[in-house]
N, C-alpha and C positions, 0 to 999 in steps of 0.2 A: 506366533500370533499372526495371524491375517486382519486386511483391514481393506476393505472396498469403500473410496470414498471421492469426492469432486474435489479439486482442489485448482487454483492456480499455480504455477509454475513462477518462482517470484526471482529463481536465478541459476544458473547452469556454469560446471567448472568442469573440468577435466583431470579425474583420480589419477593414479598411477596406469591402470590399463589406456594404449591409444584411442581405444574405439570404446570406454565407456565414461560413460556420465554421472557427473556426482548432481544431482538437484536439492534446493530451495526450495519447500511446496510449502502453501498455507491451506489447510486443509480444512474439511468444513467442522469436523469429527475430535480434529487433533493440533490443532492450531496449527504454529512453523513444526513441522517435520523434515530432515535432512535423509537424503536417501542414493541409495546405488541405483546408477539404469547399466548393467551391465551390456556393454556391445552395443547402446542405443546409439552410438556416432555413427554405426555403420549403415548404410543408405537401405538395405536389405533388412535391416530392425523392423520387428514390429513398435518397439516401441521411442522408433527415431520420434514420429513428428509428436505424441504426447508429453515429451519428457524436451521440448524444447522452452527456453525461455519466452515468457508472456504469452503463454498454452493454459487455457482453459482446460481441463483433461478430468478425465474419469481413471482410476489407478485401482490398481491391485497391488497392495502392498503387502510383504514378508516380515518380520521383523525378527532378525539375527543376532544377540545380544542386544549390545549397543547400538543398533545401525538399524535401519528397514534396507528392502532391496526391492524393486520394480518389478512385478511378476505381468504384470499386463499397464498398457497404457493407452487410451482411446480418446484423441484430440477431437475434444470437442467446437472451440475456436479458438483460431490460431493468433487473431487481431493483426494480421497481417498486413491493414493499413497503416497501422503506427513505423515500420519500415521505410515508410514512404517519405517521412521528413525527420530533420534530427530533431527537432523542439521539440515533435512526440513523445520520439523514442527516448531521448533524454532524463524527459518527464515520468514516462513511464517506469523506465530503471529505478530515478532517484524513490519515486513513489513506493513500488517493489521493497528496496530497501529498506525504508522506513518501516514496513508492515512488517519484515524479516523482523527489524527491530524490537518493535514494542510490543506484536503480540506474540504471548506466551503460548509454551508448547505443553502439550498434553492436557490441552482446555479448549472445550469445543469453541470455533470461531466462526460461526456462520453468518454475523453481522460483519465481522470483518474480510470473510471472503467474497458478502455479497455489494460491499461499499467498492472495494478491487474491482472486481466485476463491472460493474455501475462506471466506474471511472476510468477506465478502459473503452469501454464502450464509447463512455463520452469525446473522450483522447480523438476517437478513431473519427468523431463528426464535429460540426462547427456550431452545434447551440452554445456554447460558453466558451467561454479565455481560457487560456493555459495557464492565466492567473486565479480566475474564480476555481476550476477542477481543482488545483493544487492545493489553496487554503480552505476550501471543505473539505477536501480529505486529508490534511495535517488535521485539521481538526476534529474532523470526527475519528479518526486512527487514537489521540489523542485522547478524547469522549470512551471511545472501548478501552483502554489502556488505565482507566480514571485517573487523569491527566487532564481534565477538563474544569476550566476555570469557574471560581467562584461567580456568579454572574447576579445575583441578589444582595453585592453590598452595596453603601452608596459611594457613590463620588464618579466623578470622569478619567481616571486613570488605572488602569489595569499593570497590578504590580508583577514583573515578570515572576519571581523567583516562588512567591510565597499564591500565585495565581487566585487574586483578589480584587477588587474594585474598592477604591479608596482617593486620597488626594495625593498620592506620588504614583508615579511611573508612567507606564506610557500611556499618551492621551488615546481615550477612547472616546468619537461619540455616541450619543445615543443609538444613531443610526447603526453604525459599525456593530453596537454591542447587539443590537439584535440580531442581525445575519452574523455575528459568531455564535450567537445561542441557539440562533435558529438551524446553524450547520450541524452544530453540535446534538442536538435532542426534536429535530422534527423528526418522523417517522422517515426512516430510513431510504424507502423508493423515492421521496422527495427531500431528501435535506442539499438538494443542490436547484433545487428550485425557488430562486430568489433572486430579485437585482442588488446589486451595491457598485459601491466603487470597488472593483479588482484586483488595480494592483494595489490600494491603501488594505485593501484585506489581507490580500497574500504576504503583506510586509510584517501585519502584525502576527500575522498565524505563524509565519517564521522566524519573528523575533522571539514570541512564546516558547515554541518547539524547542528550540536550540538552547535555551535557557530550561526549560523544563529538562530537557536529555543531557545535557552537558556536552555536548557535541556536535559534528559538524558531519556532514556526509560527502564523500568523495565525488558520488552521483549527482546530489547536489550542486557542489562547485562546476560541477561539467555542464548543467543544465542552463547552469546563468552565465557562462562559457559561450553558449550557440545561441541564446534569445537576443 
């Protein structure tokens, strides 16, 4: 089976060959897909710079049993400003990750590769915090996933576990509640178009997350490591 599709690049390892690449892609088509770039380490690849991590890319992908494999790879952008500080690139990883995470594979994900896209971009310039980027995209990652909180109960507290609004858990106000609802289900090119407070957002969206996933991320820990 052949598959021609845009995808982001959301993480790169190194198989058993020295010179080839195992990648992490969220594709638009296929959601997270894992794949071979055979020989892409080597400087001479055609498909070194598409099959690097945080590579926007256009692929040609094979698919060999269980596995796909790299037939073509054409970097589209490479977001090679986020290289330039660690809180970016940090961000970006943990981010990356996350998407690895929650969106499933072999279901098309073109809100989810174009929210990546969108927040990358953002990464790369200084209209918003490193806190606002991150808790609209936990939370919209989150929203694709449905994983996204009840937001029409009443009360002022947003209960992590059973994600509802009621009179226990953590305080939410009014205010908050909107820019999470609004991260979560405005139309996609703007759900990061809003003010709030930043880091009171990005606290709650990560208290939720980590209670909704049951887990913690490595990327994570390193990111709040270097801020």
């Amino acid at each position: 089976m052949m598959l021609t599709t845009e995808a982001l690049v959301l993480r790169e390892g190194r198989p058993s060959g020295e010179a080839d690449r195992l990648v992490t892609l969220l594709t638009r088509e296929r959601g997270v897909l894992r794949a071979y770039a055979n020989g892409a380490r080597s400087i001479k690849s055609r498909r070194a710079a598409g099959t690097q991590a945080l590579c926007h890319t256009r692929l040609t992908l094979r698919q060999k049993g269980e596995w796909w494999q790299v037939s073509e790879a054409e970097a589209l952008h490479t977001f090679f400003e986020l290289r330039g500080g660690i809180e970016k690139l940090a961000l970006a990883q943990y981010l990356c990750e996350l998407a690895g995470t929650v969106i499933p594979s072999e279901e098309p994900a073109e809100d989810a590769l174009r929210l990546m896209l969108g927040a990358l971009h953002l990464l790369c310039g200084e209209k918003y915090t490193l806190a606002h980027i991150k808790a609209v995209t936990e939370l919209r990652l989150l929203a694709l996933s449905g994983l996204m909180p009840a937001f029409d109960g009443g009360g002022g507290r947003l209960e992590l576990v059973r994600g509802t609004f009621g009179n226990e858990g953590w305080p939410v106000n009014d205010g908050m509640r909107a820019a999470m609802r609004f991260a979560c289900e405005a139309p996609l090119e703007r759900c990061f178009a809003f003010s709030t407070d930043d880091a009171a957002l990005a606290v709650v969206a990560e208290a939720y997350l980590q209670v909704q996933l049951g887990r913690n991320f490595a990327t994570l820990e390193f990111y709040h490591s270097v801020i």
